[in-house]
KOLFI-606761 format. One record per residue: chain; x, z, y of N, C-alpha, C in turn; residue in three letters. Coordinates in Angstrom, 3 decimals, always signed. Layout:
REM KOLFI-606761
[r 'A', [X, Z, Y], [X, Z, Y], [X, Z, Y], 'ALA'];
...
REM end
This chain:
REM KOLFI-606761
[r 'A', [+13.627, -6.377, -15.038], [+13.063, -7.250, -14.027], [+14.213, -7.762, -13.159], 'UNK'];
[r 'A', [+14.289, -8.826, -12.857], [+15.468, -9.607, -12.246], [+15.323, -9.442, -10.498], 'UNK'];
[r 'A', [+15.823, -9.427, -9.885], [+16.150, -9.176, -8.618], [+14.477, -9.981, -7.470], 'UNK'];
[r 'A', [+14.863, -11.172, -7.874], [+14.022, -11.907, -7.617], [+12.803, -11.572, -7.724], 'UNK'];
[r 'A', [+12.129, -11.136, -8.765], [+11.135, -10.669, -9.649], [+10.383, -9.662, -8.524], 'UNK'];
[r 'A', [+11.256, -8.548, -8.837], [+10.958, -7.284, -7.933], [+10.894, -7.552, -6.877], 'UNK'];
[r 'A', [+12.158, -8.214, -6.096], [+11.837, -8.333, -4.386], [+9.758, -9.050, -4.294], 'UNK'];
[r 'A', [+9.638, -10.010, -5.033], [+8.091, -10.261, -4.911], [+7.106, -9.328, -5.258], 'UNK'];
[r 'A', [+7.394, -8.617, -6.516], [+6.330, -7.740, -6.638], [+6.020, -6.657, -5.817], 'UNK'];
[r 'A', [+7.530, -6.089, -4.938], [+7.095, -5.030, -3.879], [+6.682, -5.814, -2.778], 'UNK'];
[r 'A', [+7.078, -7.052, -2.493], [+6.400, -7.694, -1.172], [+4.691, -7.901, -1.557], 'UNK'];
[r 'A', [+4.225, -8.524, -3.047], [+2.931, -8.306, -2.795], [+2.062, -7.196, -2.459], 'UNK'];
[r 'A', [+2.966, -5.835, -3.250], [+2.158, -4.797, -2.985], [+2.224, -4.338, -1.797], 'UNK'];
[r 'A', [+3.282, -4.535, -1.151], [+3.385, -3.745, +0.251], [+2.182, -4.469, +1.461], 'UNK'];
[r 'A', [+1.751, -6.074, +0.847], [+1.059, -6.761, +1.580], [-0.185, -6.184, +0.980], 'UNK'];
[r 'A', [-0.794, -6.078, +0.361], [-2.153, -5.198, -0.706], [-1.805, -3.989, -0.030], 'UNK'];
[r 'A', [-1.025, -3.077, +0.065], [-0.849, -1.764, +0.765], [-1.493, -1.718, +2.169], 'UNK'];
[r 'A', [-1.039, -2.760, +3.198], [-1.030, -2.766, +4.102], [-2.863, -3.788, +4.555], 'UNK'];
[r 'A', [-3.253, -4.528, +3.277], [-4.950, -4.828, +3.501], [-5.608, -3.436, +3.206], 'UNK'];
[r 'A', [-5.090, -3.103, +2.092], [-6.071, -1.488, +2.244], [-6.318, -0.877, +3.391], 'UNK'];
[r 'A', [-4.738, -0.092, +4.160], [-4.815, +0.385, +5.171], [-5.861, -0.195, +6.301], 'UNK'];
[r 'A', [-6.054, -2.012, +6.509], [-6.769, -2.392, +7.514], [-8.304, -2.436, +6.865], 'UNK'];
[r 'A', [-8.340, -2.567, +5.518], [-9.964, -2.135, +5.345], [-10.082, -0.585, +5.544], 'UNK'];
[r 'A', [-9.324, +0.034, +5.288], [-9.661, +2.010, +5.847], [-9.826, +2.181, +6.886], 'UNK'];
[r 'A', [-9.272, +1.551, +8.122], [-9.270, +1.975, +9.486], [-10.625, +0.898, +9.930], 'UNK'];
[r 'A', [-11.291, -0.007, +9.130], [-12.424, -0.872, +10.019], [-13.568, +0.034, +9.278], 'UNK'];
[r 'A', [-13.699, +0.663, +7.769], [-14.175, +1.103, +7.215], [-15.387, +2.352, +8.249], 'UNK'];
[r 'A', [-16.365, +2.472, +8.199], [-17.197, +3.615, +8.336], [-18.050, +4.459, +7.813], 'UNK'];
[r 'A', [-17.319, +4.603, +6.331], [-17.811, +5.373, +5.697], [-16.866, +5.866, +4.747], 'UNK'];
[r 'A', [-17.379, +7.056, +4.232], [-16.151, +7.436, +3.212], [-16.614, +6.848, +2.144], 'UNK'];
[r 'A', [-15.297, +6.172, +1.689], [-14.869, +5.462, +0.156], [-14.140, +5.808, -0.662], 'UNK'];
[r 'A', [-14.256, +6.656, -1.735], [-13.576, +7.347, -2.561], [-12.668, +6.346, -3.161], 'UNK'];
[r 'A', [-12.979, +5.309, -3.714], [-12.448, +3.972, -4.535], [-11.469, +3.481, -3.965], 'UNK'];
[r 'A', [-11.467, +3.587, -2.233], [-10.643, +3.148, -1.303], [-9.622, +3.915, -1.642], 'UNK'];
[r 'A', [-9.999, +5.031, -0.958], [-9.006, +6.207, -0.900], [-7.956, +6.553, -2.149], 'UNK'];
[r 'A', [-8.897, +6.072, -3.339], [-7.789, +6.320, -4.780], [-6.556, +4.979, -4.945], 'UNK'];
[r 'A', [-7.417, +3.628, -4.582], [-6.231, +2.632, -4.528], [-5.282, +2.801, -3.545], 'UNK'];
[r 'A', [-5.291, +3.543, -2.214], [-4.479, +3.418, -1.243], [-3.500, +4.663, -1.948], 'UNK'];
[r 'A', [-3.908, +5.592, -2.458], [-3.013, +6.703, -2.957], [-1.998, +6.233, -4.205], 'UNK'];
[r 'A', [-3.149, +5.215, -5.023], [-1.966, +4.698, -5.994], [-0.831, +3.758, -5.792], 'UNK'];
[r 'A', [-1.079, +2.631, -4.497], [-0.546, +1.991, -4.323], [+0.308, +2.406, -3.979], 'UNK'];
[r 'A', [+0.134, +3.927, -2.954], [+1.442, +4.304, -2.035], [+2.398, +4.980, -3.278], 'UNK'];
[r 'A', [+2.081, +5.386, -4.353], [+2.727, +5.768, -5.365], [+3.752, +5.014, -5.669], 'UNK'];
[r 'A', [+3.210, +3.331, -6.086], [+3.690, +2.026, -6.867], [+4.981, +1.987, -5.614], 'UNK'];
[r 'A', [+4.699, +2.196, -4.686], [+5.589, +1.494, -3.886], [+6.600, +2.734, -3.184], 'UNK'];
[r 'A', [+6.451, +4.102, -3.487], [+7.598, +4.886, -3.370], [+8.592, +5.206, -4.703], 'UNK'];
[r 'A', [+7.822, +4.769, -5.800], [+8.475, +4.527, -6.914], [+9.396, +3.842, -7.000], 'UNK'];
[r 'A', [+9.377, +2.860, -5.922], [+10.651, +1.338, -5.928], [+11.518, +1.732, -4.275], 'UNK'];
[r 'A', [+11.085, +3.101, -3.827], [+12.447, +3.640, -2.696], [+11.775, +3.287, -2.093], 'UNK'];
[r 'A', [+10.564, +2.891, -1.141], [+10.122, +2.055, +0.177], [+9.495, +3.697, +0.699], 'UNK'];
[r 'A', [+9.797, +3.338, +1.747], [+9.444, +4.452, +3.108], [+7.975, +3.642, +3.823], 'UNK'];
[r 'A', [+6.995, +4.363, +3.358], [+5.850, +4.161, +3.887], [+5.761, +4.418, +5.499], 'UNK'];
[r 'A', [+6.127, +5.456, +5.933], [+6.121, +5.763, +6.934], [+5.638, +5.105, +7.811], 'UNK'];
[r 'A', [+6.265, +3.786, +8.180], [+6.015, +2.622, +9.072], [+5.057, +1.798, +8.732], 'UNK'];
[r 'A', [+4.665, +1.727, +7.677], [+3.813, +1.011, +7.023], [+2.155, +1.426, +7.631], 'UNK'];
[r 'A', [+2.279, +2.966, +8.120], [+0.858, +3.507, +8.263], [+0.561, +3.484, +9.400], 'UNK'];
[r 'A', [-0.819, +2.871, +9.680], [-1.579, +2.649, +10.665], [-1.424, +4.219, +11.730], 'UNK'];
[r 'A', [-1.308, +4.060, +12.805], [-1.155, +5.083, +13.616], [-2.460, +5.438, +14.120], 'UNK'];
[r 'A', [-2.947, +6.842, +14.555], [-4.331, +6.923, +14.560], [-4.502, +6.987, +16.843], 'UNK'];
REM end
């Protein structure tokens, strides 16, 4: 994957990362489906070195 390539594919996911997070925190109910994409995504995207950390909604 060429430089270019990747810099977009982690910017889409980190933007998909970060709609999950704001549908979880408006969310009022538990969503298992939720909860499994937000776990995979955070996977996809520590796989490529990114520090979630900042990324997560503060409670």
């Amino acid at each position: 994957m060429d430089d270019m390539n990747q810099f977009e594919v982690i910017n889409n996911t980190i933007d998909y990362y970060k709609a999950l997070q704001a549908i979880k925190r408006a969310n009022t109910c538990d969503n298992k489906v939720l909860d499994y994409e937000i776990k995979t995504t955070k996977v996809k995207l520590e796989k490529f070195g990114i520090n979630l950390h900042d990324l997560d909604f503060e409670n």
